[in-house]
N, CA, C and O atoms as CSV, one atom per row, in Angstrom:
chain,resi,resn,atom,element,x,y,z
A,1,UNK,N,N,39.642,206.696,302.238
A,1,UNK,CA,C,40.305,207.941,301.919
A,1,UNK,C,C,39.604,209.119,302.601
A,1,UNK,O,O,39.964,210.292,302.515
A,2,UNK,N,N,38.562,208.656,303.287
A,2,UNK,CA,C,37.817,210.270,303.449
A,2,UNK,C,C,38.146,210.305,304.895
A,2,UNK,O,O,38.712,211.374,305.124
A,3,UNK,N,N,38.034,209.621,305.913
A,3,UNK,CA,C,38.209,208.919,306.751
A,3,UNK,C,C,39.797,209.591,306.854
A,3,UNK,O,O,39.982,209.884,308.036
A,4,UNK,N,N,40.880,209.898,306.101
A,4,UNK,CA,C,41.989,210.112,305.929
A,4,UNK,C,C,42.221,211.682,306.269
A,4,UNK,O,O,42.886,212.221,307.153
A,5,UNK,N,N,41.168,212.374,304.902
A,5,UNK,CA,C,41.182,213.623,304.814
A,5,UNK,C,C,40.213,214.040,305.883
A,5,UNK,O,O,40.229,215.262,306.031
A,6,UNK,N,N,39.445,213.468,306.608
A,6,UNK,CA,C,38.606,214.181,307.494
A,6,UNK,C,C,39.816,214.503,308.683
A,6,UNK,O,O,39.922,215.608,309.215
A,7,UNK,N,N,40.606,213.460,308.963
A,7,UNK,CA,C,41.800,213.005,310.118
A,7,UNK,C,C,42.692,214.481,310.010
A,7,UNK,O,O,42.920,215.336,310.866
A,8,UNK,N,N,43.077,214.384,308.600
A,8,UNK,CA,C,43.705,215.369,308.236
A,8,UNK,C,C,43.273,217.133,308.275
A,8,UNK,O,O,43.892,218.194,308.357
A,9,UNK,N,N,42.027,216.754,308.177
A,9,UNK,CA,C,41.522,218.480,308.485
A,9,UNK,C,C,41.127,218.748,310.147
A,9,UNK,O,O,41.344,219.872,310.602
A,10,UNK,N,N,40.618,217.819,310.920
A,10,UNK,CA,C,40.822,218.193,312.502
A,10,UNK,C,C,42.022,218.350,312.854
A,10,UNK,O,O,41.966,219.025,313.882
A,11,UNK,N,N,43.488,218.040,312.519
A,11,UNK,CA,C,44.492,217.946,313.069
A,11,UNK,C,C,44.769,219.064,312.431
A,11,UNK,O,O,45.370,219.809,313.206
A,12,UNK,N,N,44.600,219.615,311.239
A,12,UNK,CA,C,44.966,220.991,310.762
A,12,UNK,C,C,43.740,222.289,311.590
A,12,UNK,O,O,43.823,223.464,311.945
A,13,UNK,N,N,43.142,221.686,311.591
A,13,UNK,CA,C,42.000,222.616,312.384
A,13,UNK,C,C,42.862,223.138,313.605
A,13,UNK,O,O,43.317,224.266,313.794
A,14,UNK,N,N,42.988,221.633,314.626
A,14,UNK,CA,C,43.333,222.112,315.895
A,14,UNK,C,C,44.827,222.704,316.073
A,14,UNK,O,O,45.277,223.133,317.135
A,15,UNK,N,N,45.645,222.638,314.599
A,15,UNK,CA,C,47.221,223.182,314.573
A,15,UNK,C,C,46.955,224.452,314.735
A,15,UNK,O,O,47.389,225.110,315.680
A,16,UNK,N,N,45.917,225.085,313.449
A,16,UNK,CA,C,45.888,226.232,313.581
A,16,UNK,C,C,45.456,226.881,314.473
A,16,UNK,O,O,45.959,227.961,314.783
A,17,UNK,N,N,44.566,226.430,314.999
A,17,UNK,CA,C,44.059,227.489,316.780
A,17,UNK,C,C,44.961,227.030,317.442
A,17,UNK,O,O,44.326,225.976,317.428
A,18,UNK,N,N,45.811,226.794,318.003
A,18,UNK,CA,C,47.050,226.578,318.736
A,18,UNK,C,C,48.512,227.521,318.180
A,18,UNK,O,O,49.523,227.830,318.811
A,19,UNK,N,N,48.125,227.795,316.775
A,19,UNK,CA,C,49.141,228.918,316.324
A,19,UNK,C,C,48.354,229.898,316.386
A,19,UNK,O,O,48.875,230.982,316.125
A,20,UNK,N,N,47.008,229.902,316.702
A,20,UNK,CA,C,46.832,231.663,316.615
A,20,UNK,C,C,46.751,231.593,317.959
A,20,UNK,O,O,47.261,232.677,318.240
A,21,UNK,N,N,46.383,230.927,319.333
A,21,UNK,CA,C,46.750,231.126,320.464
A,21,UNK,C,C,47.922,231.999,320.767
A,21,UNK,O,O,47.966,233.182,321.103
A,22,UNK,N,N,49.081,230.909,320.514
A,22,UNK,CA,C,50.443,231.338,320.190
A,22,UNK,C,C,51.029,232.356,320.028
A,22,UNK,O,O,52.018,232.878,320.542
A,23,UNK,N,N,49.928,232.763,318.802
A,23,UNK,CA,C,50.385,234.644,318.603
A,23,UNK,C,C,49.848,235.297,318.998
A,23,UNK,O,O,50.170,236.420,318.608
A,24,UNK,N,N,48.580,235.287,320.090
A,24,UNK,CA,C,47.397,236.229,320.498
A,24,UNK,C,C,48.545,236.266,322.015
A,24,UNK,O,O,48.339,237.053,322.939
A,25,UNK,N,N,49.516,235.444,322.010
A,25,UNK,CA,C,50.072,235.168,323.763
A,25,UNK,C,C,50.524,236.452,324.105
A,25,UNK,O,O,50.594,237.272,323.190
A,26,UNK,N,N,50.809,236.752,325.115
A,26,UNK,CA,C,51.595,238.202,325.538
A,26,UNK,C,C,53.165,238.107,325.270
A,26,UNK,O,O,53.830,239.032,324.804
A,27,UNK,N,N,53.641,236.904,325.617
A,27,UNK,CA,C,55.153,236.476,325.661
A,27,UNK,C,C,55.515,235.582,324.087
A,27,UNK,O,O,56.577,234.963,324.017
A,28,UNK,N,N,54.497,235.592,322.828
A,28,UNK,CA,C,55.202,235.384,321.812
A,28,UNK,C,C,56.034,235.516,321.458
A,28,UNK,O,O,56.421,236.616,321.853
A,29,UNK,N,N,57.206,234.771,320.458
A,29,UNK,CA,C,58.427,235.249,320.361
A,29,UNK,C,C,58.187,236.119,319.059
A,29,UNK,O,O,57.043,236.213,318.616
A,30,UNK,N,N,59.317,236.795,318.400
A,30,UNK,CA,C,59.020,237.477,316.935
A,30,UNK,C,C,59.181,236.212,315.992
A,30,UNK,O,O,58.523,236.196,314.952
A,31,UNK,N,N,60.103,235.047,316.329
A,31,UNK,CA,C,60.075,234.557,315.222
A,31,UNK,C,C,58.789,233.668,314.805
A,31,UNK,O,O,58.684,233.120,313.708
A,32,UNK,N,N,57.738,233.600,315.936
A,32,UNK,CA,C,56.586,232.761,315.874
A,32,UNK,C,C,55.944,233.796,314.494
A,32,UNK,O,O,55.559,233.386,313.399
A,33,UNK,N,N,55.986,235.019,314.917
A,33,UNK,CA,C,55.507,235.899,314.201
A,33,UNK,C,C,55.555,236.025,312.376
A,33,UNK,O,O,54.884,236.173,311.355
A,34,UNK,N,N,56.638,235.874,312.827
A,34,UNK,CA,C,57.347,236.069,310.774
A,34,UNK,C,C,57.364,234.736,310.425
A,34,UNK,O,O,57.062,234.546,309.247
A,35,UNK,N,N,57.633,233.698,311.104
A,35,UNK,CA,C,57.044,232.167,310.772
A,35,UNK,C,C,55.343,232.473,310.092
A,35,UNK,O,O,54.988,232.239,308.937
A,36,UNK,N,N,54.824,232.829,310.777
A,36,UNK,CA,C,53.400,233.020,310.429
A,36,UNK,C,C,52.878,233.759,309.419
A,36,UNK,O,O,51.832,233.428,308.861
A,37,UNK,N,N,53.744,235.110,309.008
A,37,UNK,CA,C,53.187,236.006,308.034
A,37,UNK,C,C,54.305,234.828,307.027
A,37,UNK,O,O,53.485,234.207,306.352
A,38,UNK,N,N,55.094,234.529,306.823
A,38,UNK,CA,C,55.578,233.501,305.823
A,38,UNK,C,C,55.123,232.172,305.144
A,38,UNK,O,O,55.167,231.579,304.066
A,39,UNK,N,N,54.718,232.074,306.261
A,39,UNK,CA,C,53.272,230.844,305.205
A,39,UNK,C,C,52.440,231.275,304.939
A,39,UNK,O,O,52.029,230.882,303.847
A,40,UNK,N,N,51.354,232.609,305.819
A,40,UNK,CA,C,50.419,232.984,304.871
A,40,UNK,C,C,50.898,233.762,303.645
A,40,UNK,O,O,49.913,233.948,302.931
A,41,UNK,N,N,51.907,234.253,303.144
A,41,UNK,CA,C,52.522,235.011,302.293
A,41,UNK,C,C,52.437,233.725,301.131
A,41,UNK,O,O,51.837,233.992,300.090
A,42,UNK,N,N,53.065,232.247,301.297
A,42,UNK,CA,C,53.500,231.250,300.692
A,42,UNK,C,C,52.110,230.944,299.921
A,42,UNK,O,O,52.057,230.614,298.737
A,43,UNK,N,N,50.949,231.111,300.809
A,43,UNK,CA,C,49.429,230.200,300.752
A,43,UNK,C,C,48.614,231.070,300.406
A,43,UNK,O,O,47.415,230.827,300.541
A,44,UNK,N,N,49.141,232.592,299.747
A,44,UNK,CA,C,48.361,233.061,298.864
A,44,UNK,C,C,49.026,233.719,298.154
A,44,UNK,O,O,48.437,234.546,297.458
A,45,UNK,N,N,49.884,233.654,298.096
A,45,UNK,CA,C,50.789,233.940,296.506
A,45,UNK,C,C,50.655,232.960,295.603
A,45,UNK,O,O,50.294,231.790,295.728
A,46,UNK,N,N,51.142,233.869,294.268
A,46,UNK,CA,C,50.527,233.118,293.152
A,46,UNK,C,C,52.218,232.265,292.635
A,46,UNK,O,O,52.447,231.687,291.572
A,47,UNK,N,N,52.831,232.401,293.405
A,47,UNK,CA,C,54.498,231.810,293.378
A,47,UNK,C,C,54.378,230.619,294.437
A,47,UNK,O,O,54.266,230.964,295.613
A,48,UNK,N,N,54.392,229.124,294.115
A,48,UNK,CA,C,54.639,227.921,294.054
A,48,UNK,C,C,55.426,227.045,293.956
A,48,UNK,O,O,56.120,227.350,292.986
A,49,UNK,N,N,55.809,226.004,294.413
A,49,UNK,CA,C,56.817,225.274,294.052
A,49,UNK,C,C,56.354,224.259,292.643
A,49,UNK,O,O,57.053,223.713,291.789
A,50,UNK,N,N,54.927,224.298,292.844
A,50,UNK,CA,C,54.398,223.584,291.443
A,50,UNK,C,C,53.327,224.253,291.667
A,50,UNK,O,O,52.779,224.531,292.734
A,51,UNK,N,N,53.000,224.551,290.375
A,51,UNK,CA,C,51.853,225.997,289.995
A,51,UNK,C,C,50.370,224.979,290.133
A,51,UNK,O,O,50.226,223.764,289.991
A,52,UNK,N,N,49.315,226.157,290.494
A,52,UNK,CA,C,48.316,225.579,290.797
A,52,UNK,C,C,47.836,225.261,289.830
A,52,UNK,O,O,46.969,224.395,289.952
A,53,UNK,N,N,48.085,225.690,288.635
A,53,UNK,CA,C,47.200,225.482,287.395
A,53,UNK,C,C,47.581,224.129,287.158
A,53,UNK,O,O,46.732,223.532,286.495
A,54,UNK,N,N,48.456,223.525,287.440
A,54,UNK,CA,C,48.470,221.676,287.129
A,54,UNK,C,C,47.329,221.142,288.120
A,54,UNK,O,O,47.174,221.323,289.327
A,55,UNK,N,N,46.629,220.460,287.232
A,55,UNK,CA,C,45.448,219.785,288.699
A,55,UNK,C,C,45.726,218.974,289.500
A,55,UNK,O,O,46.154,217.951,288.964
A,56,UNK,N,N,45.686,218.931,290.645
A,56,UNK,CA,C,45.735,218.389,291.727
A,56,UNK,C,C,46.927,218.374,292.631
A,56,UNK,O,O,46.924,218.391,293.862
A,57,UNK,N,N,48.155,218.331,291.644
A,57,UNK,CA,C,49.146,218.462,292.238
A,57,UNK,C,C,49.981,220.238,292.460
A,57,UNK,O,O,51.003,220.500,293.094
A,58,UNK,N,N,49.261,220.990,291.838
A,58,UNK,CA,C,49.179,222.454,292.088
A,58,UNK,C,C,48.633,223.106,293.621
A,58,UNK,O,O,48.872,224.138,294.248
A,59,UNK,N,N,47.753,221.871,293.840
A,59,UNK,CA,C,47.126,222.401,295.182
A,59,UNK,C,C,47.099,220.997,296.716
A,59,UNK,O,O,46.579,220.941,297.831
A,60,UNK,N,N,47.999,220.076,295.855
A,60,UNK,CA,C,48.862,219.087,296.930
A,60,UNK,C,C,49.973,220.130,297.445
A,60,UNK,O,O,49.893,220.325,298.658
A,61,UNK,N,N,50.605,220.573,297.037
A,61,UNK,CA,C,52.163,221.063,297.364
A,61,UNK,C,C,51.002,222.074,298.948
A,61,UNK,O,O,50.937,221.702,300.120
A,62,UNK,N,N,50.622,222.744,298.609
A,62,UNK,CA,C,49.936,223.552,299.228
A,62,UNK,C,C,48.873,222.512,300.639
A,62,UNK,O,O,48.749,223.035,301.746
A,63,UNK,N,N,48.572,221.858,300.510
A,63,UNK,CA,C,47.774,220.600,301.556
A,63,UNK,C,C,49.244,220.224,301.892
A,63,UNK,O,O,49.216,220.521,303.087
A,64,UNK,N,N,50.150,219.904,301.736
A,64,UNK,CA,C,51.513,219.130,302.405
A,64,UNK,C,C,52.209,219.964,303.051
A,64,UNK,O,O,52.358,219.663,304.236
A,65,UNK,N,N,52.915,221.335,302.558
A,65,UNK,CA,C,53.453,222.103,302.878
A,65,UNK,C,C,52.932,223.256,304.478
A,65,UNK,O,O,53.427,223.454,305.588
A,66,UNK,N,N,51.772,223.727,303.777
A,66,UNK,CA,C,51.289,224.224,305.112
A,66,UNK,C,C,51.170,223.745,306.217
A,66,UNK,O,O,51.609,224.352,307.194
A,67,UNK,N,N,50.596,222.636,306.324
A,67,UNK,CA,C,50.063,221.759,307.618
A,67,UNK,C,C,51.873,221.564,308.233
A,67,UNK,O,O,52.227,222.257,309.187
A,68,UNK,N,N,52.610,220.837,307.747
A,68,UNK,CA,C,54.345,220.800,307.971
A,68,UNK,C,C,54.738,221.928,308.512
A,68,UNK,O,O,55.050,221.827,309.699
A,69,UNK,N,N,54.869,223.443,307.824
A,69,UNK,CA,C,55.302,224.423,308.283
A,69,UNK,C,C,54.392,224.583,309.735
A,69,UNK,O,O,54.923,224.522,310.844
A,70,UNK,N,N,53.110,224.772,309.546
A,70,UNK,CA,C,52.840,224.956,310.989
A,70,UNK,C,C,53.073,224.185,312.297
A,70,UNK,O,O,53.576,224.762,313.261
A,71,UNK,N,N,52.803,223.210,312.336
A,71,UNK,CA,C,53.445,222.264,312.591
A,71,UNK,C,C,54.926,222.458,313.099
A,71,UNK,O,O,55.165,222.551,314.303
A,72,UNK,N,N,55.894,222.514,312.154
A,72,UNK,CA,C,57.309,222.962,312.680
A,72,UNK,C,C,57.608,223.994,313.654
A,72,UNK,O,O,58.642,224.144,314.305
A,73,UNK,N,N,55.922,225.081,313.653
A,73,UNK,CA,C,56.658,226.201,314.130
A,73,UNK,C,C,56.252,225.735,315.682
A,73,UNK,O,O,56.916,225.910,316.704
A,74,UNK,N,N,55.161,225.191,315.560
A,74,UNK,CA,C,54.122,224.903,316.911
A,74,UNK,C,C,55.344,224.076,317.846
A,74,UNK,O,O,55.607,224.508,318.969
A,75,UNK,N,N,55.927,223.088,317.397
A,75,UNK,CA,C,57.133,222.012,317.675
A,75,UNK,C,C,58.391,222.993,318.816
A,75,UNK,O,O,58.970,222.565,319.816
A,76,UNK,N,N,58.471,224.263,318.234
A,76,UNK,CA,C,59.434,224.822,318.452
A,76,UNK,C,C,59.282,225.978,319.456
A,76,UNK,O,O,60.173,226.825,319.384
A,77,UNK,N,N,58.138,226.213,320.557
A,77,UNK,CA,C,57.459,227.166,320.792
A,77,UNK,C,C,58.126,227.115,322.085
A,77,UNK,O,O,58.490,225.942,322.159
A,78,UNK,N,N,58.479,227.684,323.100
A,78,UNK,CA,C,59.243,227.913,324.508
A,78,UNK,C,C,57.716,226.916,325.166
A,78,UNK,O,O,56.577,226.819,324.709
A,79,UNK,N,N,58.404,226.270,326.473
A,79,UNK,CA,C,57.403,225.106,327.306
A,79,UNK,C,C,56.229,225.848,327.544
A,79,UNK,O,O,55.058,225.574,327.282
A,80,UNK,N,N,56.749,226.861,328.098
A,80,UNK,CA,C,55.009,228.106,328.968
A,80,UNK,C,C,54.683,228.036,327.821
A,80,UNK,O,O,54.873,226.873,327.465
A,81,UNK,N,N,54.172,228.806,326.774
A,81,UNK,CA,C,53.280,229.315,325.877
A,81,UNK,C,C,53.167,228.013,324.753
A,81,UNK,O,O,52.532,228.339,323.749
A,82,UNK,N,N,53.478,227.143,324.751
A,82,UNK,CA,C,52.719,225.798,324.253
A,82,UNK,C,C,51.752,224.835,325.492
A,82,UNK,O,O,50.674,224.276,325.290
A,83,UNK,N,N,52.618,224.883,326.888
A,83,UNK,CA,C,51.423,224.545,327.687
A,83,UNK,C,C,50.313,225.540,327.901
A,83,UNK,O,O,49.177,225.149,328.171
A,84,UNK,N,N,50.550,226.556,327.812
A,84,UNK,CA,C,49.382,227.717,327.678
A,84,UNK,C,C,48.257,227.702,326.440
A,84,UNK,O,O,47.082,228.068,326.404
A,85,UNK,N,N,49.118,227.133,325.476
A,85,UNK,CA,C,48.201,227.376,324.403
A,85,UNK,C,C,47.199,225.772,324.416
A,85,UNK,O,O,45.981,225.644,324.296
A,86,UNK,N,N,48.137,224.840,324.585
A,86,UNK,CA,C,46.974,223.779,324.366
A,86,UNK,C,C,46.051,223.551,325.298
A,86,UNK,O,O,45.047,222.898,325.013
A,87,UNK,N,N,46.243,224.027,326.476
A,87,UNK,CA,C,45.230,224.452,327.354
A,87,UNK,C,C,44.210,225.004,327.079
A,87,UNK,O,O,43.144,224.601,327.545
A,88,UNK,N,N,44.273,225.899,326.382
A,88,UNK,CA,C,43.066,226.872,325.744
A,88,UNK,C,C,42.682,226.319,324.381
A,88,UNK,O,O,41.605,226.704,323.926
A,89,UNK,N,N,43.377,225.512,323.702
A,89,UNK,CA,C,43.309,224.811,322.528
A,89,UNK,C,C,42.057,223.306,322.867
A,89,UNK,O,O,41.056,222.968,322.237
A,90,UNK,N,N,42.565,222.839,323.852
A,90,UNK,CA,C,41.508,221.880,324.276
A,90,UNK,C,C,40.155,222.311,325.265
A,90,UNK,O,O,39.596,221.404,325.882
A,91,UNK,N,N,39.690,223.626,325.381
A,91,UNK,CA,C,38.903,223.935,326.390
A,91,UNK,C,C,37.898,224.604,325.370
A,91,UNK,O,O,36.859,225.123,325.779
């Protein structure tokens, strides 16, 4: 299991510097933008799809959800500024 979650936090590691590439780009789109203030809006509000105060599964929804949304947005990025970004993402 750790072995799992370690897998799971480099691949969230390297999502997220590839979305802040993304938005640091000159040619970002807006919707990369409001994609972005919308999950951080999601991932620190106290409004949930299952409240954090249940243990464990209060702060699963939140480990599943984020990593997905970013993810979706990264998926969807014009060819230049995803080959741009993982360029600088792997260097």
């Amino acid at each position: 299991m750790f072995k799992r979650l370690t897998l799971l936090w480099v691949l969230l590691r390297g999502d997220a510097r590839q979305l802040w590439f993304a938005l640091r780009h000159p040619q970002a789109p807006s919707w990369l933008k409001w994609g972005t203030a919308a999950i951080a809006l999601y991932l620190f509000s106290p409004i949930d799809f299952i409240p954090d105060m249940l243990p464990f599964f209060g702060i699963a929804d939140d480990l599943i959800l984020v990593p997905l949304a970013i993810r979706w947005l990264l998926k969807r990025l014009p060819p230049e500024i995803a080959a741009s970004t993982a360029k600088r993402d792997a260097s």
